[in-house]
DSSP file (Angstrom, degrees, kcal/mol; ACC not computed):
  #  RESIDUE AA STRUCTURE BP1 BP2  ACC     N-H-->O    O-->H-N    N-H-->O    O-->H-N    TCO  KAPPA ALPHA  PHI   PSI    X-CA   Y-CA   Z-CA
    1    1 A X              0   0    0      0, 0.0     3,-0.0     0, 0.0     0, 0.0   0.000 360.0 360.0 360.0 122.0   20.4  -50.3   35.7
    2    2 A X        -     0   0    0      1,-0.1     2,-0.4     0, 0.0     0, 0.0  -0.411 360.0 -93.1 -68.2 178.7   16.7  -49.7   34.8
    3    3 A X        -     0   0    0      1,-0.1    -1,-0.1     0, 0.0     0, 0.0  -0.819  50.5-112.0-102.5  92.7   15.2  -52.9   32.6
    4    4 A X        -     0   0    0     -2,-0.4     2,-0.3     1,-0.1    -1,-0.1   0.065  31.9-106.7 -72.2 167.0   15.6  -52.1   28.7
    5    5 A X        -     0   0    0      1,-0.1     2,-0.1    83,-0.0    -1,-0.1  -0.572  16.9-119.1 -66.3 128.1   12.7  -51.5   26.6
    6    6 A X        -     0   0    0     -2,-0.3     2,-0.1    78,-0.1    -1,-0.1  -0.545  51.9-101.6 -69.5 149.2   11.2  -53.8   23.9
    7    7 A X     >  -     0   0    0      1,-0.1     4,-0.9    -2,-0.1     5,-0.1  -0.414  14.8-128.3 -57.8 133.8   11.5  -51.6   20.6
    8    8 A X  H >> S+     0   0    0      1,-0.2     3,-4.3     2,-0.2     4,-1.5   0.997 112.7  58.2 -53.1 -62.3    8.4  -49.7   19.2
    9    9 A X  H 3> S+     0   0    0      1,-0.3     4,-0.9     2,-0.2     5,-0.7   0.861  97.9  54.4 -19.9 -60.8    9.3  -51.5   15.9
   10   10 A X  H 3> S+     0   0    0      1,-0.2     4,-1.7     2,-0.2    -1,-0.3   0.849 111.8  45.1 -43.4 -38.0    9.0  -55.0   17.4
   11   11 A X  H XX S+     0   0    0     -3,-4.3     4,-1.6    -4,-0.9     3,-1.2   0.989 112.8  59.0 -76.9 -60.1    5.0  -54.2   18.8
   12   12 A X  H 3X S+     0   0    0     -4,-1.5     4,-0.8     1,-0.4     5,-0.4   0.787 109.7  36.2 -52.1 -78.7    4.5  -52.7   15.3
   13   13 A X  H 3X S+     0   0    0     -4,-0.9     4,-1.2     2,-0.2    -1,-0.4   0.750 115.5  54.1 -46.1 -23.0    5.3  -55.7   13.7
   14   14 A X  H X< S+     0   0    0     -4,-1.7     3,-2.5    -3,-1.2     4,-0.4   0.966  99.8  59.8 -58.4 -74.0    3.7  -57.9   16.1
   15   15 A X  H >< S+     0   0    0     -4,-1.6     3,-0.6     1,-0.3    -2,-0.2   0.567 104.3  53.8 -15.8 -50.5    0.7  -56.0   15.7
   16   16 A X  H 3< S+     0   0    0     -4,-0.8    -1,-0.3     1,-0.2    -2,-0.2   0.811  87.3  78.9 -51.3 -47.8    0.9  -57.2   11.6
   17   17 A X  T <<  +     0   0    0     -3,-2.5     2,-0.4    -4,-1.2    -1,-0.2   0.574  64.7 113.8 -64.4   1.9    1.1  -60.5   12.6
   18   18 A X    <>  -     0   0    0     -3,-0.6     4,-1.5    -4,-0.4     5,-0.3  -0.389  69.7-138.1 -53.0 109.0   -2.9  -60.3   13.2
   19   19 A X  H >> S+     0   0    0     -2,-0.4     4,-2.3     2,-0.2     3,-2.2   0.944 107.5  53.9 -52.1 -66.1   -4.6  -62.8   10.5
   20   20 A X  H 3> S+     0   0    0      1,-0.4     4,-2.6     2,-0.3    -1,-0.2   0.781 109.8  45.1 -71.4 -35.5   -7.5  -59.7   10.0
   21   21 A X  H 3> S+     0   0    0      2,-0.1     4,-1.0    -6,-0.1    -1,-0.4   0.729 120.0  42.9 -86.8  -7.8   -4.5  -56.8    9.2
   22   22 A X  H <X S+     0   0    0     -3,-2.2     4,-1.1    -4,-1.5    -2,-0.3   0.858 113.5  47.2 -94.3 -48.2   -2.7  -59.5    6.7
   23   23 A X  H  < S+     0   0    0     -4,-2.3     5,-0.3    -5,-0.3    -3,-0.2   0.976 117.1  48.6 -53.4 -51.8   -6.1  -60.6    5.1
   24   24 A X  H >< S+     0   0    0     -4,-2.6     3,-2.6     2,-0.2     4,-0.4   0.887 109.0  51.4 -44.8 -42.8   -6.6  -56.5    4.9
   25   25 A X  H >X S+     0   0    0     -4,-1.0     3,-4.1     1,-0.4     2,-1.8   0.892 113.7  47.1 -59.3 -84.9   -3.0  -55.9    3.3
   26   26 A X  T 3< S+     0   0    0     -4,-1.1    -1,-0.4     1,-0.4     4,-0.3   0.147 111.4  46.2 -36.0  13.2   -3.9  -58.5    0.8
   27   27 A X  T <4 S+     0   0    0     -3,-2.6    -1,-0.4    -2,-1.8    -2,-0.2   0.098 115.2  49.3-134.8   0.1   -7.2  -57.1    0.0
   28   28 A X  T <> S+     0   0    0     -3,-4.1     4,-1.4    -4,-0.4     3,-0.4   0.661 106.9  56.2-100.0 -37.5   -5.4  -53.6   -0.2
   29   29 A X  H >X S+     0   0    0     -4,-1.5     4,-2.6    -5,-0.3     3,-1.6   0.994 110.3  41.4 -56.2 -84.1   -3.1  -55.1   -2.3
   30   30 A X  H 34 S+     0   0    0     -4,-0.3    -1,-0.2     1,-0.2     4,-0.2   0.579 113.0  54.5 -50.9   3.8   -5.9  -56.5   -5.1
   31   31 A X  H 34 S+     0   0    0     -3,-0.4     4,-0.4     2,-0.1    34,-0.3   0.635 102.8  53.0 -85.5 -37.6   -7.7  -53.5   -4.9
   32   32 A X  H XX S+     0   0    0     -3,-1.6     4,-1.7    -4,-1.4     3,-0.9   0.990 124.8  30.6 -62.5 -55.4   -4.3  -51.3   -5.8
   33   33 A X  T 3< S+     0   0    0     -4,-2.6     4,-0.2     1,-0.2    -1,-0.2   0.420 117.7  52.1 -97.1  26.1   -4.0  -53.8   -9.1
   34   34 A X  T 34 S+     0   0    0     -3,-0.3    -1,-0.2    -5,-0.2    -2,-0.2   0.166 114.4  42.5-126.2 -17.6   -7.4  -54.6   -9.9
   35   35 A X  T <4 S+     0   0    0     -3,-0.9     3,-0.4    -4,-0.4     4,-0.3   0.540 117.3  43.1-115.8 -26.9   -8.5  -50.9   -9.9
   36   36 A X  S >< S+     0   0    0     -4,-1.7     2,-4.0    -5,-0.3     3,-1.3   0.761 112.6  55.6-109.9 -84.9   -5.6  -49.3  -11.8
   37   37 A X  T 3  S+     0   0    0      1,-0.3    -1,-0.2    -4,-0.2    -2,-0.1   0.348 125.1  21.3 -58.8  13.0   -5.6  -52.2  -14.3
   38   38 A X  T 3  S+     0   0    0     -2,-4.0     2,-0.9    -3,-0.4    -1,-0.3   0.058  83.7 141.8-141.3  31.6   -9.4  -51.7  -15.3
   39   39 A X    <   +     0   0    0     -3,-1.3     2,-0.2    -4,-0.3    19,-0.2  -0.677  27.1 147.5 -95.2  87.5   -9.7  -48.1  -14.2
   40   40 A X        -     0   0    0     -2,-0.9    16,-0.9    17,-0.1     2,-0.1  -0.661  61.3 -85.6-129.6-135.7  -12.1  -46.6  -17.1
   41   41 A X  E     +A   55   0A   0     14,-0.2     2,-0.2    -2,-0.2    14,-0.2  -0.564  53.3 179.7-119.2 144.7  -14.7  -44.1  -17.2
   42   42 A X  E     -A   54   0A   0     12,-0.9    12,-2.1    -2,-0.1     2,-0.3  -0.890  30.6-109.7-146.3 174.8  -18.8  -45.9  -16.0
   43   43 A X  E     -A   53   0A   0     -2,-0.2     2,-0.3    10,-0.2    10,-0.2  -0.620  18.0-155.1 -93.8 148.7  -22.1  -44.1  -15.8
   44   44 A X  E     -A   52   0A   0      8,-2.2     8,-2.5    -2,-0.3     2,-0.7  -0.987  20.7-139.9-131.4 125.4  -24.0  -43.3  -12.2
   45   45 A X  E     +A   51   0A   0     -2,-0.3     6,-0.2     6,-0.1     3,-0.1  -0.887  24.4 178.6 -97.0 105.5  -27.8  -43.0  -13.1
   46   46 A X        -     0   0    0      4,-2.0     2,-0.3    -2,-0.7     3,-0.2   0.217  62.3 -91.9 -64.4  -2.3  -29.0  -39.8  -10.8
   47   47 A X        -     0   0    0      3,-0.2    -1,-0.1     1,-0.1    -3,-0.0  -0.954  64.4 -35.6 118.4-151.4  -32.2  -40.4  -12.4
   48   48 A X  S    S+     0   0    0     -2,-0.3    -1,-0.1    -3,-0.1     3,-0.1   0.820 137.4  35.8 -95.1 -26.2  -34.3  -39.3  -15.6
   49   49 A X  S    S+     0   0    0      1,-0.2     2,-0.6    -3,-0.2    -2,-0.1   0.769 118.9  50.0 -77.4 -23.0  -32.6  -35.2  -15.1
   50   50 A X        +     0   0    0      2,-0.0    -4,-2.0     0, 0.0     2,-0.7  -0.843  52.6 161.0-124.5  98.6  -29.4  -36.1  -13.9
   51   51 A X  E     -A   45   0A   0     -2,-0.6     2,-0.5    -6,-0.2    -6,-0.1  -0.902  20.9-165.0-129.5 119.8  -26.6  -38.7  -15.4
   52   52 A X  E     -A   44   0A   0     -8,-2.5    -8,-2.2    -2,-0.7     2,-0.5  -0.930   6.1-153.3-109.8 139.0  -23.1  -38.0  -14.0
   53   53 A X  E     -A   43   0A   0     -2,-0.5     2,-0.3   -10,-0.2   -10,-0.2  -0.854  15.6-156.2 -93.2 130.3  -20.2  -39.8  -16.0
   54   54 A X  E     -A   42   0A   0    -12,-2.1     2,-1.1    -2,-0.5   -12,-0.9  -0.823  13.1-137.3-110.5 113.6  -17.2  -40.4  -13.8
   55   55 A X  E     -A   41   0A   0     -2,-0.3     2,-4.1   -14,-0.2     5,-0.2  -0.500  15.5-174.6 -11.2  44.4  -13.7  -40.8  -14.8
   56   56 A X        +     0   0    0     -2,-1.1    -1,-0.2   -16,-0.9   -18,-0.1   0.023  30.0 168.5 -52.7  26.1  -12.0  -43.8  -12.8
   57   57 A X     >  -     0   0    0     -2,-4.1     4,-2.4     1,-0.1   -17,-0.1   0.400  56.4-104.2 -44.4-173.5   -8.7  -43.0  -14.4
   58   58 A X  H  > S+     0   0    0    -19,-0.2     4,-0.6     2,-0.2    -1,-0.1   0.759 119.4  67.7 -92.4  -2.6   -5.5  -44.5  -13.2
   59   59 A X  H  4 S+     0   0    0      1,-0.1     3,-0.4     2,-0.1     4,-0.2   0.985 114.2  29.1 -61.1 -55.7   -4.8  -40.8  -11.5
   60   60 A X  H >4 S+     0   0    0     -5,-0.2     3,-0.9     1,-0.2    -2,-0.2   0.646 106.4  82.1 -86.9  -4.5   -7.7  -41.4   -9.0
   61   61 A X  H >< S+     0   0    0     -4,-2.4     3,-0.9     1,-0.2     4,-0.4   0.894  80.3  63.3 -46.6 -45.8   -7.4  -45.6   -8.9
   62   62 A X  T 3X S+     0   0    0     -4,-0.6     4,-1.7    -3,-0.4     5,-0.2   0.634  82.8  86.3 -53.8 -38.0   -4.7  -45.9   -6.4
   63   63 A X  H <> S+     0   0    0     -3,-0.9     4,-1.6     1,-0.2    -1,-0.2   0.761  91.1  37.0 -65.5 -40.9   -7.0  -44.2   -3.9
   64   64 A X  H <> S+     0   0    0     -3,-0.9     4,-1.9     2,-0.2     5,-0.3   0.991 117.8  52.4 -60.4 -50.3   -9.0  -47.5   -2.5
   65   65 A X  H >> S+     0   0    0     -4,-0.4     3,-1.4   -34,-0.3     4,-1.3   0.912 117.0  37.5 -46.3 -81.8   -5.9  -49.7   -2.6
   66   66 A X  H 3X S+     0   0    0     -4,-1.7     4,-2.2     1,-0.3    -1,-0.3   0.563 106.8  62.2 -55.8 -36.9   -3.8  -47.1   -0.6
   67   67 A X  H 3X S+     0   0    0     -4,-1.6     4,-1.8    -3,-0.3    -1,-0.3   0.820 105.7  51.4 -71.4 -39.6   -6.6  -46.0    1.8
   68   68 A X  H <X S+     0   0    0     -4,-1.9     4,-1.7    -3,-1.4    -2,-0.2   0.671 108.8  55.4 -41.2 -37.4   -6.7  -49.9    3.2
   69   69 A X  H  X S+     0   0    0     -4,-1.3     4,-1.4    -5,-0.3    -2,-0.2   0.857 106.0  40.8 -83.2 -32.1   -3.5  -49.6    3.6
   70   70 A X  H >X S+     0   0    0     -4,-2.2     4,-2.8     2,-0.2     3,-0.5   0.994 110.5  62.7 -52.6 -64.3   -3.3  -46.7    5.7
   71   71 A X  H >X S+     0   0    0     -4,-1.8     4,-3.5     1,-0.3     3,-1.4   0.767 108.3  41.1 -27.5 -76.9   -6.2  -48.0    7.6
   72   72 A X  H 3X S+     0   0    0     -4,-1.7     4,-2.1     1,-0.3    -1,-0.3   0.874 112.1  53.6 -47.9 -53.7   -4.1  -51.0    8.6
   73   73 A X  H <X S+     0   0    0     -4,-1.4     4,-2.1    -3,-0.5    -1,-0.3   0.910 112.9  46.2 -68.9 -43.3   -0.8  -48.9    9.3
   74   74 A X  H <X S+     0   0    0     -4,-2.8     4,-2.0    -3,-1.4    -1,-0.2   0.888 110.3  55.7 -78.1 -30.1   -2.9  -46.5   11.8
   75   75 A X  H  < S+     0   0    0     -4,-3.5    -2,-0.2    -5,-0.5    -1,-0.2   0.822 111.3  39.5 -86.8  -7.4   -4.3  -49.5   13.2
   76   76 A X  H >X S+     0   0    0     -4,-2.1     4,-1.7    -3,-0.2     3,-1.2   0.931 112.6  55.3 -53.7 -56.5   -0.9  -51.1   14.1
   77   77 A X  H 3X>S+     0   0    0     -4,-2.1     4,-5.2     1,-0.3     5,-0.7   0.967 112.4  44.2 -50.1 -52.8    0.8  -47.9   15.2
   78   78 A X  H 3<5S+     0   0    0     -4,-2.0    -1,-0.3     1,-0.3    -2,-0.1   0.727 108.6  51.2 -81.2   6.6   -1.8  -47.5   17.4
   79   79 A X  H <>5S+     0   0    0     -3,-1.2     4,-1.3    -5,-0.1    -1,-0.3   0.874 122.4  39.5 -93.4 -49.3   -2.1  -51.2   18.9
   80   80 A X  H  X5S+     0   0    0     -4,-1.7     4,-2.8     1,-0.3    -2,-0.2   0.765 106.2  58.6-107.5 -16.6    1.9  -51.0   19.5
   81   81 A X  H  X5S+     0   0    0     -4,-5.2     4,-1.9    -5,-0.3    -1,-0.3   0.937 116.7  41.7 -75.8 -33.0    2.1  -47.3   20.7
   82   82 A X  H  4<S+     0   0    0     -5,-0.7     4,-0.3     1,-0.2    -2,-0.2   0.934 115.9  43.9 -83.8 -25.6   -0.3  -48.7   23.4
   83   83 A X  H >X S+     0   0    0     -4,-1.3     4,-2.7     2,-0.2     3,-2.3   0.961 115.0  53.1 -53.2 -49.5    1.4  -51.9   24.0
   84   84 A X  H 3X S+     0   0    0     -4,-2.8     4,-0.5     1,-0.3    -2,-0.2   0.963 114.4  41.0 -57.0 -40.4    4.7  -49.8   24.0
   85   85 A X  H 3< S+     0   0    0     -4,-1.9    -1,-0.3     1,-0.2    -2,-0.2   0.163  99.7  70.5-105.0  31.7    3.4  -47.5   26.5
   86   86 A X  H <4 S+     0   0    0     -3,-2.3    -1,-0.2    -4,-0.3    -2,-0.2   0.619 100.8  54.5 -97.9 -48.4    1.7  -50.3   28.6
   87   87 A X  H  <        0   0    0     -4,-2.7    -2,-0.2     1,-0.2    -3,-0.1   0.664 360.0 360.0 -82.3   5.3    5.5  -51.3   29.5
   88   88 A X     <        0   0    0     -4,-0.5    -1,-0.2   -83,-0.0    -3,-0.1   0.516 360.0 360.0 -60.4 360.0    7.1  -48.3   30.9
């Protein structure tokens, strides 16, 4: 009877258990409600010809918050898919 396998899950969440992917999740986390609860419209000075207004609404806030968070999620998967496929 071959030797069963530890679970992908199990690496993923070990992988989380990393102090630097939990500070990130908390710092993706105050970025999510810290940008969509102040999200308005600021000025970017291109110079004396050019002033672009941009629109921070709360359609395009989400985007930092949620982009940390991936980050962290690609960099688990891929810490436990190697772990996983270090024990076969």
């Amino acid at each position: 009877m071959p030797p069963k396998r530890t679970p992908f899950l199990r690496f993923f969440f070990g992988a989380l258990r990393d102090f630097m992917l939990r500070l990130l999740l908390v710092c993706a986390a105050l970025a999510f409600a810290i940008e969509m609860g102040f999200a308005e419209g600021y000025y970017i000075n291109l110079g004396k010809v050019y002033q672009l207004r941009l629109y921070l609404t709360p359609v395009l806030a989400w985007i930092e918050g949620v982009a940390i968070f991936l980050g962290v999620v690609v960099v688990a998967a891929v810490s436990s898919w190697n772990d996983y496929k270090k024990e076969e």
